[in-house]
C-alpha positions in Angstrom: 12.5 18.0 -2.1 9.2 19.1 -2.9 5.6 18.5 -1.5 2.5 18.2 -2.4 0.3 18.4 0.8 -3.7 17.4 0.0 -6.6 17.6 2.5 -6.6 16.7 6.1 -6.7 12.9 7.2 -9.7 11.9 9.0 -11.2 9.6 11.2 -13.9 8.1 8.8 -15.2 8.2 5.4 -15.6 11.4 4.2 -19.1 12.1 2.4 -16.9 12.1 -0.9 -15.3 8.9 -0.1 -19.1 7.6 1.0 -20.3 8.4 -2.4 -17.3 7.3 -4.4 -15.6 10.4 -5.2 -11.7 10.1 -4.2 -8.3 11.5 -4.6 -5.9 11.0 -7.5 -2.7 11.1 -8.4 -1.1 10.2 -12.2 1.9 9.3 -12.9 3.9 8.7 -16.4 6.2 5.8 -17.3 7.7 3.7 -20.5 4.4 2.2 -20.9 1.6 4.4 -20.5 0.4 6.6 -17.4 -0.4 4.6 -13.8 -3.4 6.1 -12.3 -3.5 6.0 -8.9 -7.3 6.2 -6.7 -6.5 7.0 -2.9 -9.8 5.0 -1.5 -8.9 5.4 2.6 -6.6 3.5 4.9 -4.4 0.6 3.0 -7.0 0.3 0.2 -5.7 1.6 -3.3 -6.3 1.4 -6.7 -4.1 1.3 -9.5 -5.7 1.6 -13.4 -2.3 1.1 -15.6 -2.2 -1.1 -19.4 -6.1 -1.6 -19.4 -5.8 -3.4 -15.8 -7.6 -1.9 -12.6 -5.5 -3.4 -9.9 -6.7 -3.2 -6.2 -4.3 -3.2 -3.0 -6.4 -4.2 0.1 -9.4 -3.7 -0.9 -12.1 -3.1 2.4 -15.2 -2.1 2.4 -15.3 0.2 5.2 -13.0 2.8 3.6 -15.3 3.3 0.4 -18.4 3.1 -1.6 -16.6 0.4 -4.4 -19.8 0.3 -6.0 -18.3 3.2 -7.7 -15.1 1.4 -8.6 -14.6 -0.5 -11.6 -14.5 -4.3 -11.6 -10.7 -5.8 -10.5 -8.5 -7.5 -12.8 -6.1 -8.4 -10.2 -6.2 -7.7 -6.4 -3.6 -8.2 -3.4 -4.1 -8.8 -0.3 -1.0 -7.9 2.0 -2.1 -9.9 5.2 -5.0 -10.7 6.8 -6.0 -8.6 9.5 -9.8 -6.7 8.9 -8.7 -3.6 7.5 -6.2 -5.3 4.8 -8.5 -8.0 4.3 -12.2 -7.8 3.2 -13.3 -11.2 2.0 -16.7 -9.9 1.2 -15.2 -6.8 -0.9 -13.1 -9.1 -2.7 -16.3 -11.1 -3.9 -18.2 -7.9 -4.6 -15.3 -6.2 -7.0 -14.1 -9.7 -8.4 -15.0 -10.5 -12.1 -14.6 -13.7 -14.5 -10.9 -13.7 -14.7 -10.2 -11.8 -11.6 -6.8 -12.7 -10.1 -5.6 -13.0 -6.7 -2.6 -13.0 -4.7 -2.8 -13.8 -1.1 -0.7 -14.6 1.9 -0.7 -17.8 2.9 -3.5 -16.9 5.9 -5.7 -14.9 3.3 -5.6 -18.2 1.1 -7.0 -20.3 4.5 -10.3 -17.6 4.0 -10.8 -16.9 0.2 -10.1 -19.8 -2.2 -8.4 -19.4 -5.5 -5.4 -17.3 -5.4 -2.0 -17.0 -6.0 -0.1 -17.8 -2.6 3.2 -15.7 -2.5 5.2 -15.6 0.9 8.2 -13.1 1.7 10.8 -13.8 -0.8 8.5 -15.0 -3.5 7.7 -13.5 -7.0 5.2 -13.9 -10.1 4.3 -12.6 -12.9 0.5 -11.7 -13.8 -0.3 -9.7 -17.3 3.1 -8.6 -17.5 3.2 -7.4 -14.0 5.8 -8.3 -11.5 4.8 -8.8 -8.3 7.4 -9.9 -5.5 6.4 -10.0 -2.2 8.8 -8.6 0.8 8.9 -8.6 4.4 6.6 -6.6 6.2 6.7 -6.8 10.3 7.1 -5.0 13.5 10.3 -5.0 15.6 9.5 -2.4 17.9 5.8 -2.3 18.5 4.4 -5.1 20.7 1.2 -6.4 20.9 1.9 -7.8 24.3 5.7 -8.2 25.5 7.4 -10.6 22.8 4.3 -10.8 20.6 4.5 -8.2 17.6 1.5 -6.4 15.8 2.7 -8.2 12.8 5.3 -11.4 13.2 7.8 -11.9 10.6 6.8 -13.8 7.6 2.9 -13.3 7.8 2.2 -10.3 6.1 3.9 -9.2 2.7 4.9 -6.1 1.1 4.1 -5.7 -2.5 6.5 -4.3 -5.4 5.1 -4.0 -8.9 7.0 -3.5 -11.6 4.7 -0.9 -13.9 6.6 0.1 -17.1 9.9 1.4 -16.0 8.8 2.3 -12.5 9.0 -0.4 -9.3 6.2 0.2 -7.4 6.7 -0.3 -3.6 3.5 -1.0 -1.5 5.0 -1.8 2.2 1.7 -3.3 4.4 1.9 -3.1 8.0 5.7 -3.0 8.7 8.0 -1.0 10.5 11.9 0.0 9.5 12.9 -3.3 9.0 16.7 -4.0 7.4 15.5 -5.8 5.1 14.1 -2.9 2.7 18.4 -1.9 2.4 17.8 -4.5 -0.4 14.9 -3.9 -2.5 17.0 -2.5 -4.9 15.7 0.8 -6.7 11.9 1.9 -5.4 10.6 4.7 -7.6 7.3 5.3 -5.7 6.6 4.0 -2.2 3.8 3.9 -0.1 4.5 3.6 3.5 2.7 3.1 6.4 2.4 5.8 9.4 0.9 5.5 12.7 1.0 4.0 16.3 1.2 1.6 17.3 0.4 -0.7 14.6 3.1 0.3 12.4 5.5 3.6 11.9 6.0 7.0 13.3 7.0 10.0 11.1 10.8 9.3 12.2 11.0 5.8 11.2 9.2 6.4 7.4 11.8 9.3 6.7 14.5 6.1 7.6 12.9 3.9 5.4 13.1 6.4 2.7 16.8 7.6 3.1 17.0 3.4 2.5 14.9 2.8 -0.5 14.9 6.7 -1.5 11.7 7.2 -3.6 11.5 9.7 -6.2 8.0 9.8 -4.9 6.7 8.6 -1.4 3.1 8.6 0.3 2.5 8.1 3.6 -0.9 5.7 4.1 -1.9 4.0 6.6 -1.9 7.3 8.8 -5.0 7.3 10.9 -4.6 10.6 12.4 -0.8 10.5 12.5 0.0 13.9 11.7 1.6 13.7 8.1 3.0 17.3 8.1 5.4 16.1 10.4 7.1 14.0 7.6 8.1 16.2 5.2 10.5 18.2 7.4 12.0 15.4 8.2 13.5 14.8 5.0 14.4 18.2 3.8 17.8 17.5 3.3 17.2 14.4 1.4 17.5 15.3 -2.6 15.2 13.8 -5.0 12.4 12.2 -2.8 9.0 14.5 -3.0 6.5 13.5 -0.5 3.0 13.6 -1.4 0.2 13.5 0.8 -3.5 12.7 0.3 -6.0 12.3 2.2 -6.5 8.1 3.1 -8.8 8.4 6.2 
């Protein structure tokens, strides 16, 4: 297993995120080159076929003023830093697309509604949308940080590569049937969503030729990749998502 360790997560913004200036990471397949922009958080951008597609796009985590103009955007579910009604607006574009949740769609009109289970297919893209929910972590007793069936996890089909974004979710049994995931992004830190433990289970299930953990707050991610040393063919790669 290899890794790729970047920059130290912090608590805000960094004055390179402020002024637009983020990390990146490219990555080949059948069709051309995915580019990936590492904005801060659960917000990501992906630039692949002549499409800029953004992943939770919030305000808070960037200056997207810098960003180019969004050909298709999801939304995983709708708590405030997934879901930025107001960034939408400001990075949408004649033709932009959306696809919600079915709460996103009851605050921004005009988008594709997929629930867990569901699929479509935009510009050649694939996108099915998967559980993504806490078991474990408890907003108060019996009341989850995310029920089951409100928020969605996202896997693109980019070229030859499936594309797994997993939203707020912990090590659920459903990912043992996603099927093959050649990049994941998993989410890491308490109590919303997953410790370093329970991402290195979720990736001896789906087993990633490439995984970041995002989402991290200041979970310390240099715990991760000692946890799957023994786990052949999965590099971790960690940037910095504040």
């Amino acid at each position: 297993m290899k890794t790729l360790l970047g920059l130290a997560l912090c608590a805000a913004a960094s004055p390179l995120q402020a002024s637009g200036v983020f990390e990146t990471d490219l990555l080949p397949t059948a069709s051309g080159d995915l580019k990936i922009t590492f904005i801060g958080h659960a917000s990501l951008m992906f630039e692949f076929g002549g499409k800029v597609i953004y992943i939770d796009p919030v305000g808070q985590y960037g200056d997207f003023s810098k960003l180019p103009k969004a050909d298709l955007i999801l939304a995983a579910h709708e708590h405030g830093d997934h879901f930025d009604p107001e960034t939408i607006r400001k990075i949408s574009k004649e033709g932009t697309k959306l696809v919600l949740t079915p709460l996103c769609a009851a605050m921004v009109k005009g988008g594709i509604i997929l629930k867990n289970g569901e699929e479509t297919t935009i510009d050649g893209i694939r996108i099915e949308a998967v559980p993504a929910y806490n078991i474990t972590h408890m907003r108060s007793p019996g009341v989850p940080f995310h029920p089951k069936g409100d928020g969605n996890g996202y896997i693109l089909t980019l070229g030859d590569k499936r594309v797994y974004i997993a939203g707020d979710t912990e090590n659920i049994p459903e990912m043992k049937l996603l099927g093959r995931i050649d990049v994941a992004f998993l989410p890491m830190n308490l109590p919303y969503t997953m410790t370093p433990e329970m991402v290195a289970d979720v990736a001896r299930m789906v087993k990633p030729a490439i995984l970041y953990p995002y989402h991290t707050t200041d979970t310390d991610t240099a715990k991760l990749p000692p946890l799957l040393r023994d786990e052949k063919g999965i590099e971790v790669r960690i940037h910095r998502m504040p």
